[in-house]
C-alpha positions as CSV (number, residue, x, y, z in Angstrom):
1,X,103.5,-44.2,9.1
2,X,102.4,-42.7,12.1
3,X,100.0,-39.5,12.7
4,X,102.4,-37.3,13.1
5,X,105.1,-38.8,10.2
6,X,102.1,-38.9,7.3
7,X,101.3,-34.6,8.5
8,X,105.5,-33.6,8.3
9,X,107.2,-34.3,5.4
10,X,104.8,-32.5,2.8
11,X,105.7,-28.4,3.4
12,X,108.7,-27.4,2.4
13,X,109.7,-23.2,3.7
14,X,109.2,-21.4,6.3
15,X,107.8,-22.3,9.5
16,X,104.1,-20.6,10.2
17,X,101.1,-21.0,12.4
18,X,98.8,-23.8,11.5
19,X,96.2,-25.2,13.0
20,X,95.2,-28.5,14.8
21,X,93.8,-31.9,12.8
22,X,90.6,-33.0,14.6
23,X,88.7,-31.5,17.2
24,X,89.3,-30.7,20.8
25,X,87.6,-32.8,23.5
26,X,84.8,-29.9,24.0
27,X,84.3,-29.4,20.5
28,X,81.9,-30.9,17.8
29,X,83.1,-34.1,16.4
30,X,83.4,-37.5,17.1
31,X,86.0,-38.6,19.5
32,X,89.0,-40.9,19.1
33,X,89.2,-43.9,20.7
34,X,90.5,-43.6,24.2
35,X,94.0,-45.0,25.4
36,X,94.7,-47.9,27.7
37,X,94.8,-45.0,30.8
38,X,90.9,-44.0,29.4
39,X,92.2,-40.2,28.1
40,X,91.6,-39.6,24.2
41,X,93.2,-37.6,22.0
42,X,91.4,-34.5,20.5
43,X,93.3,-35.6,16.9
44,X,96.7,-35.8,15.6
45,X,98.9,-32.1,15.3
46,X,99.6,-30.9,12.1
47,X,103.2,-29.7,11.4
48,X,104.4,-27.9,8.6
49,X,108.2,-27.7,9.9
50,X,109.7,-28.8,6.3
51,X,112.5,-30.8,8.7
52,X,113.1,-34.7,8.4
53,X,111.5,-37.5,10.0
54,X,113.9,-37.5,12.7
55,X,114.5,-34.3,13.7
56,X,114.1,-32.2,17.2
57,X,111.2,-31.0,16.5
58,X,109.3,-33.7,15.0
59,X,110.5,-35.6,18.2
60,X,109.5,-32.9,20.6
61,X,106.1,-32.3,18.6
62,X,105.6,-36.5,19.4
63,X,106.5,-36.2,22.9
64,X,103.7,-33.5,23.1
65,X,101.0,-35.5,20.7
66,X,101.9,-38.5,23.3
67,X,101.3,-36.2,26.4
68,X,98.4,-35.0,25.0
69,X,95.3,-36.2,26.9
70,X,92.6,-34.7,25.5
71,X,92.4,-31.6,26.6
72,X,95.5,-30.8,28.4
73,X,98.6,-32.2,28.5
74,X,100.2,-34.1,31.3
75,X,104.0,-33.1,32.4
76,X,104.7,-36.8,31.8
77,X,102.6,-40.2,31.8
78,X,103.9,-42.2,34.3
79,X,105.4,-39.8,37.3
80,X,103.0,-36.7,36.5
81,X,99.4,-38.2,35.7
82,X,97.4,-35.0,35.7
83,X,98.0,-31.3,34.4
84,X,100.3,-28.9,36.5
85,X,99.6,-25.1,36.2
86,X,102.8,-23.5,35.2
87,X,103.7,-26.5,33.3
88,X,100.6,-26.1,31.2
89,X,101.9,-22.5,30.4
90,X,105.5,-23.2,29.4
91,X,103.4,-26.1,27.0
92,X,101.1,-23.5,25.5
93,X,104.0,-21.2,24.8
94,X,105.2,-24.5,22.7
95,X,102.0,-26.1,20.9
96,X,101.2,-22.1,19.6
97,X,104.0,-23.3,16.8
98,X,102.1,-26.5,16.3
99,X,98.9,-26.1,17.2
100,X,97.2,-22.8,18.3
101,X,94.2,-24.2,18.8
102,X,95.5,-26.9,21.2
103,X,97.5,-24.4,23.0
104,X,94.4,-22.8,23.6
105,X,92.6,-25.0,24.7
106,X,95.4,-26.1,27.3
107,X,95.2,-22.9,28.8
108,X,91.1,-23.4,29.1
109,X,91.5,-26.2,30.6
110,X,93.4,-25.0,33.7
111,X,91.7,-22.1,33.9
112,X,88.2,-24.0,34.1
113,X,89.7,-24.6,37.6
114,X,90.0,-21.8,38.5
115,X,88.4,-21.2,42.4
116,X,86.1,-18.1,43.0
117,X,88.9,-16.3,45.1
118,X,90.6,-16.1,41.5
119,X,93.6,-18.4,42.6
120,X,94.6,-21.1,39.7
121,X,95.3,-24.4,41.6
122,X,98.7,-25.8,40.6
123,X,97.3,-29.5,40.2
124,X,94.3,-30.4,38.0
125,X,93.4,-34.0,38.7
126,X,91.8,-35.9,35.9
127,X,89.1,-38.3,37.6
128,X,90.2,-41.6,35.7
129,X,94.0,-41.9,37.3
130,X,94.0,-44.0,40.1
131,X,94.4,-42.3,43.4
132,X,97.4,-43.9,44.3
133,X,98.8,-43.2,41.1
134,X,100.2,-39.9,42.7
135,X,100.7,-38.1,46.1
136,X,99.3,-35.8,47.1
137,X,96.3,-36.7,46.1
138,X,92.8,-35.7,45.1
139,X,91.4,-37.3,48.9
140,X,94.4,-35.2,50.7
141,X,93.4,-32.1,49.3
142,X,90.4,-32.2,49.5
143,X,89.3,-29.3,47.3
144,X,85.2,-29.3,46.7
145,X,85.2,-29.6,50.6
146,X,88.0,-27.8,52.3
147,X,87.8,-25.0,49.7
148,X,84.6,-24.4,49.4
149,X,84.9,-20.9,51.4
150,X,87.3,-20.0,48.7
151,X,85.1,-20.9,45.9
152,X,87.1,-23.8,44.7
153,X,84.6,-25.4,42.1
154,X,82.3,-28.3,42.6
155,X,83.0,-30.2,39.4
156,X,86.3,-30.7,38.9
157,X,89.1,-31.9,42.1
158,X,92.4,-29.5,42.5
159,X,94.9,-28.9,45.0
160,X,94.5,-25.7,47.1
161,X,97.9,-24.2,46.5
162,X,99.1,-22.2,43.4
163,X,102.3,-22.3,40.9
164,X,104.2,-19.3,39.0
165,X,101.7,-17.2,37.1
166,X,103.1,-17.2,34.1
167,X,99.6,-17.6,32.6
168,X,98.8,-14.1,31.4
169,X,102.4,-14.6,29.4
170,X,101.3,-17.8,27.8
171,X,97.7,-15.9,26.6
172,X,99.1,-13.5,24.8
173,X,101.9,-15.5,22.9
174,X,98.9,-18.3,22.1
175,X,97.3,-15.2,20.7
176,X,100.2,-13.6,18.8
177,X,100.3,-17.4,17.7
178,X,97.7,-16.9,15.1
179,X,95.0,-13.9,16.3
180,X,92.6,-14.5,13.3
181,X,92.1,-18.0,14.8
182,X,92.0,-16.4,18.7
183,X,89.3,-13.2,17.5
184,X,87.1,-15.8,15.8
185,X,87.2,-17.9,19.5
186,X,87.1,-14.9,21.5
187,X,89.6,-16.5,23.5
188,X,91.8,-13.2,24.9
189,X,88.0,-11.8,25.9
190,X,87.4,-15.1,27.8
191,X,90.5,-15.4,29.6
192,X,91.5,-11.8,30.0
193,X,88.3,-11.6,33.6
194,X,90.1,-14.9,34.8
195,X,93.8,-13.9,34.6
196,X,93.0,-10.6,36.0
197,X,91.0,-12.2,39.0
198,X,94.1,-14.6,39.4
199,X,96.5,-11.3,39.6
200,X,94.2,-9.8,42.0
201,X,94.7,-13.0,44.3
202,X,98.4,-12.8,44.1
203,X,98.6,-8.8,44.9
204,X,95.9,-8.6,47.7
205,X,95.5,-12.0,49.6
206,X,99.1,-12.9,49.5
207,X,101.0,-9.5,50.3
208,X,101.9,-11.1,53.5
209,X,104.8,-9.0,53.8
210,X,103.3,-6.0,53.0
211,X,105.9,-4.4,50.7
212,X,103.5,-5.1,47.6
213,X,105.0,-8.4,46.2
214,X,103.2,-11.5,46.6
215,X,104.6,-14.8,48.6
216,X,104.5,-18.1,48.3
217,X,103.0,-20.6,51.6
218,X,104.2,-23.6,50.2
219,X,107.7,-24.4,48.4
220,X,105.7,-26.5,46.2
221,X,104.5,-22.7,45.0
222,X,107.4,-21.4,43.7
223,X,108.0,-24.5,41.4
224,X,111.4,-25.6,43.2
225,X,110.1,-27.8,45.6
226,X,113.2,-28.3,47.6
227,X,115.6,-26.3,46.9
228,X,118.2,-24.9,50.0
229,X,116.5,-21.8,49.9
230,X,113.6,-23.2,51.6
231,X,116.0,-25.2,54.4
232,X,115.8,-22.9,56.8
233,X,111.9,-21.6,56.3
234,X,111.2,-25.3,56.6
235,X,112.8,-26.2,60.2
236,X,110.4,-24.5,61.7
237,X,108.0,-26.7,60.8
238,X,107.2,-30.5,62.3
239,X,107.4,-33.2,59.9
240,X,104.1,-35.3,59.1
241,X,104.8,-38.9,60.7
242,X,106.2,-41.2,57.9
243,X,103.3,-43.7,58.3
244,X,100.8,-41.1,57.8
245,X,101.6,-40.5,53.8
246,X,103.1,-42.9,50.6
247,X,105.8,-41.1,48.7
248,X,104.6,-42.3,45.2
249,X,107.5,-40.5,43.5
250,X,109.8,-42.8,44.5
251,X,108.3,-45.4,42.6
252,X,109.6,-43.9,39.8
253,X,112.8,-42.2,40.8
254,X,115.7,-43.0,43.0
255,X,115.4,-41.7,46.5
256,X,118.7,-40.3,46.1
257,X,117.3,-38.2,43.4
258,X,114.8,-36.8,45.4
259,X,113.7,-35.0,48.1
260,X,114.5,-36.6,51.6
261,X,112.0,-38.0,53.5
262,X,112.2,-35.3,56.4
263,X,111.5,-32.9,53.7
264,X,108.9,-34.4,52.3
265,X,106.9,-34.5,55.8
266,X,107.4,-31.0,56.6
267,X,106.1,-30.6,52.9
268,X,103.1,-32.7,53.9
269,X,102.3,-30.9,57.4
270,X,102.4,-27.0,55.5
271,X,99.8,-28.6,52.9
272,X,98.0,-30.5,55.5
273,X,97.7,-27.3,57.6
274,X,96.6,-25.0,54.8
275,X,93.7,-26.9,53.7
276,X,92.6,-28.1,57.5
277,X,92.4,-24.0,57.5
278,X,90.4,-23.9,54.5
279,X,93.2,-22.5,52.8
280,X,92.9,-19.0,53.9
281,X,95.8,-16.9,53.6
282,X,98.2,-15.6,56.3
283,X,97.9,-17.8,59.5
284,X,100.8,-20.3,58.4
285,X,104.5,-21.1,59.1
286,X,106.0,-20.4,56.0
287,X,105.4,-17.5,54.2
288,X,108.5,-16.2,51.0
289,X,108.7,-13.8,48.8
290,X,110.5,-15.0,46.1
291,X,112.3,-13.5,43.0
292,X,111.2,-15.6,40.5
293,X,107.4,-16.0,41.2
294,X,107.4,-12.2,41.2
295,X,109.4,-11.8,38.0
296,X,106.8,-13.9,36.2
297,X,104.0,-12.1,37.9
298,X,105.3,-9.0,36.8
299,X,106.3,-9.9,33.2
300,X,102.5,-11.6,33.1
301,X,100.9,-8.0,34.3
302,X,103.1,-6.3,31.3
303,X,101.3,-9.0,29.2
304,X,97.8,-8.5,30.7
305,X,98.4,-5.0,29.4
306,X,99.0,-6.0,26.2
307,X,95.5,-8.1,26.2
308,X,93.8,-5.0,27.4
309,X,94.9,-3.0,24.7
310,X,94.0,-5.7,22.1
311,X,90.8,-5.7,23.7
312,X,90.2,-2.0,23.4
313,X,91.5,-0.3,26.3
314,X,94.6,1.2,27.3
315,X,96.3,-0.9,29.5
316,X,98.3,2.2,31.4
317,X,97.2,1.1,34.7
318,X,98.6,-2.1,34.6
319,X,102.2,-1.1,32.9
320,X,102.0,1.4,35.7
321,X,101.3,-1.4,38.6
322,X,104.4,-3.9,36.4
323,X,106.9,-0.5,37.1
324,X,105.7,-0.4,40.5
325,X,106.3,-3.8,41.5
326,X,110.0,-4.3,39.7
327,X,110.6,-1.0,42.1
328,X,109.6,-3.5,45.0
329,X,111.3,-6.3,43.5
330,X,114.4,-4.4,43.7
331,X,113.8,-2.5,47.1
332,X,113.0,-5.8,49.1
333,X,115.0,-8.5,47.3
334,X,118.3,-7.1,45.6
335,X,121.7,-8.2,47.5
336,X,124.1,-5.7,45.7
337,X,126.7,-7.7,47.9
338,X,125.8,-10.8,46.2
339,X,125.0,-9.6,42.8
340,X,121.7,-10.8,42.4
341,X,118.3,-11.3,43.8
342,X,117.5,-13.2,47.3
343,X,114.2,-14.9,48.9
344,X,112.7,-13.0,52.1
345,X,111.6,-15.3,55.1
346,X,108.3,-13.0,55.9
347,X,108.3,-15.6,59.0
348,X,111.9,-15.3,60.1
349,X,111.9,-12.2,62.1
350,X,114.4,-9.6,62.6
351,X,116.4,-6.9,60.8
352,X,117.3,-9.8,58.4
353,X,120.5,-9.1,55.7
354,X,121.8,-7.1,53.6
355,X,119.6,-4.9,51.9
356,X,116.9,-5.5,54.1
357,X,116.6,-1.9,55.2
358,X,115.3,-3.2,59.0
359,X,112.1,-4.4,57.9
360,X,110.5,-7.7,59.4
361,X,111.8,-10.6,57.7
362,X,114.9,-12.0,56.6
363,X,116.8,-12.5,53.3
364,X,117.4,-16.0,52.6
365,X,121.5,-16.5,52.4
366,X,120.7,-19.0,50.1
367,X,121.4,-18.7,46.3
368,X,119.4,-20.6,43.6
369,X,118.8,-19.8,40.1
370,X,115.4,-17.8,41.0
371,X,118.1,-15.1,42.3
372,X,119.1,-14.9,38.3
373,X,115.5,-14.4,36.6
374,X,114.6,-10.8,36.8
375,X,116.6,-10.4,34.3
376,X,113.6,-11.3,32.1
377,X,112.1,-7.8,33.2
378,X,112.4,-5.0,30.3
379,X,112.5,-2.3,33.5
380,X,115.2,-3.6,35.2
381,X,118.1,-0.9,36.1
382,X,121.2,-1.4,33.7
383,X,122.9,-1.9,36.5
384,X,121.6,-4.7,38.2
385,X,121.0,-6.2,34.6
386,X,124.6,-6.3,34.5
387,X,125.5,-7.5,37.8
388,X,123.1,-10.4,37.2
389,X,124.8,-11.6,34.3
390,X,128.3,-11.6,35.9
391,X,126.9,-13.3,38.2
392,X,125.6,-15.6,36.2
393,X,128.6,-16.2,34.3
394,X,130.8,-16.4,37.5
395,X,131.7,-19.4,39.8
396,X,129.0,-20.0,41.6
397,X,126.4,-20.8,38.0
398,X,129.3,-21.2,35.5
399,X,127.0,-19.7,32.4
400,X,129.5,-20.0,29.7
401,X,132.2,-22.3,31.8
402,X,132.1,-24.5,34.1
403,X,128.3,-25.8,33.5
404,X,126.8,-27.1,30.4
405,X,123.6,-25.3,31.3
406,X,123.0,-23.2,34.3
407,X,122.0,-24.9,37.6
408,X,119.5,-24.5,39.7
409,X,121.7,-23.7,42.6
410,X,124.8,-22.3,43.7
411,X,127.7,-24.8,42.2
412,X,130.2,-23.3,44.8
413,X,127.2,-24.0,48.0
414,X,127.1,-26.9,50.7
415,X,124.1,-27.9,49.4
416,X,124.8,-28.5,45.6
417,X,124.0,-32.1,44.5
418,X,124.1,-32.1,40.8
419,X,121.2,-34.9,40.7
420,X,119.3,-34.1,43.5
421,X,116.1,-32.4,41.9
422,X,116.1,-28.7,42.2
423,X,119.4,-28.4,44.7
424,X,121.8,-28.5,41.8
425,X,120.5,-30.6,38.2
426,X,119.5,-27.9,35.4
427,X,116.2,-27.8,34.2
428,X,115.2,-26.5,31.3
429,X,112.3,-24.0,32.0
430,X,114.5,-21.4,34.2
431,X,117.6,-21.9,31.6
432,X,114.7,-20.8,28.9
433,X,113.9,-17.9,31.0
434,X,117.4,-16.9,31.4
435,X,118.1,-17.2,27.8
436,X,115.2,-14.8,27.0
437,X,116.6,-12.4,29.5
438,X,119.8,-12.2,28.4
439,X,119.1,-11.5,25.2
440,X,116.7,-9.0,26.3
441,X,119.7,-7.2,27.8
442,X,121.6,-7.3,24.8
443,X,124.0,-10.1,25.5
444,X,122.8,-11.7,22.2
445,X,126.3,-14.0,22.3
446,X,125.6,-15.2,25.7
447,X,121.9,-16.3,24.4
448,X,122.6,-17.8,21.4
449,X,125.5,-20.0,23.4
450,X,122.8,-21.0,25.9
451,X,119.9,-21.6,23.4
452,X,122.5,-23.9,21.2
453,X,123.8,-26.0,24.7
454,X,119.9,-25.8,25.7
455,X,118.9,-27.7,22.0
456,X,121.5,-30.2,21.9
457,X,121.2,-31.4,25.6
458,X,117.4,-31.5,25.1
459,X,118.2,-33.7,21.9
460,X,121.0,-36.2,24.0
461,X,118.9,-36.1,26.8
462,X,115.8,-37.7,25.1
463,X,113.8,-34.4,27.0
464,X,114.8,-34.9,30.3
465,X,112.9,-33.3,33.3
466,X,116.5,-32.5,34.0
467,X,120.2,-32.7,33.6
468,X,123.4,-32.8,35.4
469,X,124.6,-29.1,35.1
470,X,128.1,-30.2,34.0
471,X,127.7,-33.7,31.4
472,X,123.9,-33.2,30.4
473,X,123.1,-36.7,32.0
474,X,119.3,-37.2,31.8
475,X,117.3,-36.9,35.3
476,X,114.0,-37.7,36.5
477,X,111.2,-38.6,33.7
478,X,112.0,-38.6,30.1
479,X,109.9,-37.3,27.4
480,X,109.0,-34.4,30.0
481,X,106.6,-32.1,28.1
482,X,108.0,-28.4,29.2
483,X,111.1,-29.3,27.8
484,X,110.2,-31.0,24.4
485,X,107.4,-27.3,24.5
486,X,110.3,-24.7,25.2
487,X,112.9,-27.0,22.2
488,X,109.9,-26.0,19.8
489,X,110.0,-22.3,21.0
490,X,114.0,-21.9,21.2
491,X,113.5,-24.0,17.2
492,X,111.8,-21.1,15.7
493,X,113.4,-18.1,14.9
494,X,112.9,-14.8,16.2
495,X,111.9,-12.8,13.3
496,X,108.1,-13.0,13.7
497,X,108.0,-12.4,17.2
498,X,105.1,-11.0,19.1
499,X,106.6,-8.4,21.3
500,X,105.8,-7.5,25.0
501,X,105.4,-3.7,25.4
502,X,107.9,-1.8,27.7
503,X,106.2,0.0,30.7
504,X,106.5,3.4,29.1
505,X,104.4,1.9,26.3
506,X,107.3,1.4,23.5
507,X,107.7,-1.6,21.3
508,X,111.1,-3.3,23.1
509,X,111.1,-5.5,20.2
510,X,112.6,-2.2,18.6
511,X,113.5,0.7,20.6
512,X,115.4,0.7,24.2
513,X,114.2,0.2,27.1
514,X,114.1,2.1,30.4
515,X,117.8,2.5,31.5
516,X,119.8,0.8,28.5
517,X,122.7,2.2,26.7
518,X,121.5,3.3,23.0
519,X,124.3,2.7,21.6
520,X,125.0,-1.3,22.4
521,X,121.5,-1.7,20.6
522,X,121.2,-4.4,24.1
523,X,118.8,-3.8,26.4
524,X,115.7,-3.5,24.6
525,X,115.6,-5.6,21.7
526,X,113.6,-8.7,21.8
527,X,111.9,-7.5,25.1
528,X,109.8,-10.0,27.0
529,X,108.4,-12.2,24.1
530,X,109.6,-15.5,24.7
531,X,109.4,-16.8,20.9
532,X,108.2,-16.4,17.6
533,X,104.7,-16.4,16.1
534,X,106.9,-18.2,12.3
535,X,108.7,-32.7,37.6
536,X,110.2,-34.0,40.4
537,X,107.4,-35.9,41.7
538,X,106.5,-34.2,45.1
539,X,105.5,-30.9,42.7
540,X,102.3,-31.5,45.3
């Protein structure tokens, strides 16, 4: 019987927080024998799920246990060797069911990376892979050198660029998770200086637009690496030469699967140029302000105002600043022609689209699933809460018809490819998000339809990276770790769920939120928690 087997079968009720067997790699203890790839384990998890042997979440709790290195956990062994930043949140907000402590100390982890300039680097490399195990990699970025004006740290080698900060998010559910165990590590008083420095990146240094939202330099930033919204963005910019980089990804997927090559060495030159600046801010070619990095920043300042107030202050400044920027979110990238959110090209020029007002930049006439994700905001104006989900539910993303799960791009554009990484497959993470934020707006039906297609494909799919929108066909790596974390989340139920605090200071988990109808009981129930306490390979 394995490690996890022999800790499963023995509690029989409800699920509850519980705590990790063994010792984390910077705690006390001796260590377990290190695998063939030289990472250890910090000890078997301990569940107390009352489920079968073979059920989904014994198999999603193994696929974490076996992604587990130590002290983070790797998206997946073979294609993603070393920890991704807003993978490792969307993990943490799994393991809490499992294993606060380990969720914990994920989020450590990262944020031990963290450079002086407060930015969380979206790759963490762990020194004992190979370095032609993965591209980019630690030798291209050259972090400890190139970022040393930045303050990227000495000890440890990153990349220079950043992912989704859904970090300050993943804190406070950990915490929710089981507090007693958090208090007694101090971990909200630990993280809380670090996730507000990393905020403070985001809002100063990268308001390249000046309308107060933050953008993203690379497309690896946003977390869709090549989606069509960043086509156009993109040719501007002059390829890498082919012989002057090794795609490793396509040693483990087809190339039809993933991004082209001319893609890749326009990826390649953006990185290239960034870190031969010494990654400062605002000189580049590409520069977006997207809906979805922005959502999450805003949901995560909501939550950094909930780890204020458990810290002893009030957290009003920082509800005030989450208000402020969904009023930006809406004034610079809602398409009311289009029914939901757009990307703004801060480098495009001109009056731009609809909506634009006449300020530099453009809207991006692309539509991708980031478009959907505000709907994850508790201040969001009914109306556009609405608008998003008939959008969602229309043609062009098929919630509820047409598509299994939603896709990550328009099914109705030139561009859709239903296997071709994020320009058409599902992935798991942003149908997760939507889920949350349509039950947040009271379209409880819609949710549970979504959460039930999002379990059983997980299940088929044996945790796929990421499906075919329309037959759940497994897609890129298997076993991928943000999809076995967020089956453990959707798993347990909503009952004992740590609630995110509206901006006018109410409990959403209870009462309505800013703008919804009383009377459908919608808009602010189950308010930005995300759970209950009970990629492709170019990512950089």
């Amino acid at each position: 019987m394995d490690s996890t087997t022999q800790l499963t079968t023995l509690h029989r009720g409800p699920v509850g927080p519980v705590r990790t067997c063994g010792t984390p790699a910077h705690a006390s203890g001796p260590p377990s024998p290190p695998r063939p790839d030289g990472t250890v384990r910090s000890g078997p998890l301990v569940y107390e799920p009352g489920e079968p042997s073979g059920s989904l979440h014994l198999r999603a709790s193994r696929v974490l246990d076996d992604n587990w290195t130590g002290t983070s956990t790797v998206p997946s062994r073979g294609l993603y060797p070393h920890q991704w930043s807003w993978d490792s949140a969307f993990i943490a907000i799994g393991l809490r069911h499992v294993s606060p402590l380990r969720a914990q100390t994920e989020l450590e982890t990262l944020f031990g990376a963290q450079w002086a300039d407060g930015r969380v680097p979206h790759i963490v490399f762990n020194p004992s892979v190979p370095l032609d195990a993965y591209f980019p990699s630690p030798d291209f970025w050259r972090s400890s050198t190139a970022g040393r004006a930045a303050g990227a740290p000495r000890t440890v080698q990153t990349s220079g660029i950043v992912q989704p900060p859904v970090h300050a998010l993943a804190v406070w559910l950990v915490h929710r998770a089981d507090p007693g165990l958090s208090r007694a590590r101090s971990f909200l008083s630990r993280m809380y200086p670090r996730l507000a420095a990393w905020h403070r990146y985001l809002l100063h240094r990268r308001d390249l637009g000046g309308g107060g939202l933050a953008s993203v330099v690379h497309p690896w930033e946003q977390g869709m690496d090549n989606s069509p919204c960043w086509d156009a963005p993109l040719g501007r910019v002059a390829p890498a030469p082919a012989r002057s980089f090794r795609r490793a990804d396509l040693d483990h997927g087809a190339p039809e699967d993933r991004p082209t090559d001319l893609d890749y060495g326009r990826y390649v030159r953006l990185a290239a140029d960034y870190r031969d600046r010494g990654y400062a801010d605002g000189g580049g070619e590409f520069a977006v302000e997207d809906p979805l990095f922005n959502a999450l920043l805003i949901a995560s300042e909501h939550a950094l105002a909930q780890i204020a107030r458990e810290l002893g202050a009030t957290g009003t400044a920082r509800h005030a600043r989450a208000e402020r920027l969904t009023a930006a979110l809406v004034e610079r990238l809602w398409d009311p022609a289009e029914g939901m959110f757009l990307c703004r090209d801060e480098r495009g020029g001109g009056a731009g689209g609809s909506g634009n007002g006449g300020r530099r930049g453009a809207l991006i006439r692309e539509r991708s699933v980031a478009g959907l994700l505000p709907l994850v905001l508790p201040a969001l104006p009914r109306d556009i809460a609405a608008a998003l989900v008939r959008t969602a539910c229309g043609p062009r993303f098929g919630l509820g018809g047409a598509a299994r799960l939603v896709p990550s791009y328009d099914l109705t554009g030139e561009a859709f490819d239903p296997h071709r990484y994020w320009r058409g497959p599902a992935w798991f993470n942003t149908n997760w998000l939507l889920e949350r934020g349509l039950r947040l707006h009271g379209e409880h039906g819609r949710a549970d339809a979504l959460r039930a297609a999002l379990l059983d494909t997980a299940g088929r799919s044996g945790f796929a990276e990421y499906v075919d929108p329309f037959t759940g066909e497994a897609c890129g790596a298997l076993g991928f770790s943000w999809t076995a974390a967020l089956t453990l989340d959707l798993l347990h139920e909503p009952s004992g769920a740590a609630p995110i605090v509206s901006p006018q200071g109410r409990d959403a988990l209870t009462d309505t939120a800013p703008g919804a109808d009383a009377g459908t009981g919608g808009a602010g129930q189950r308010a930005f928690e995300f759970g209950t306490d009970a990629k492709g390979g170019d990512r950089g």
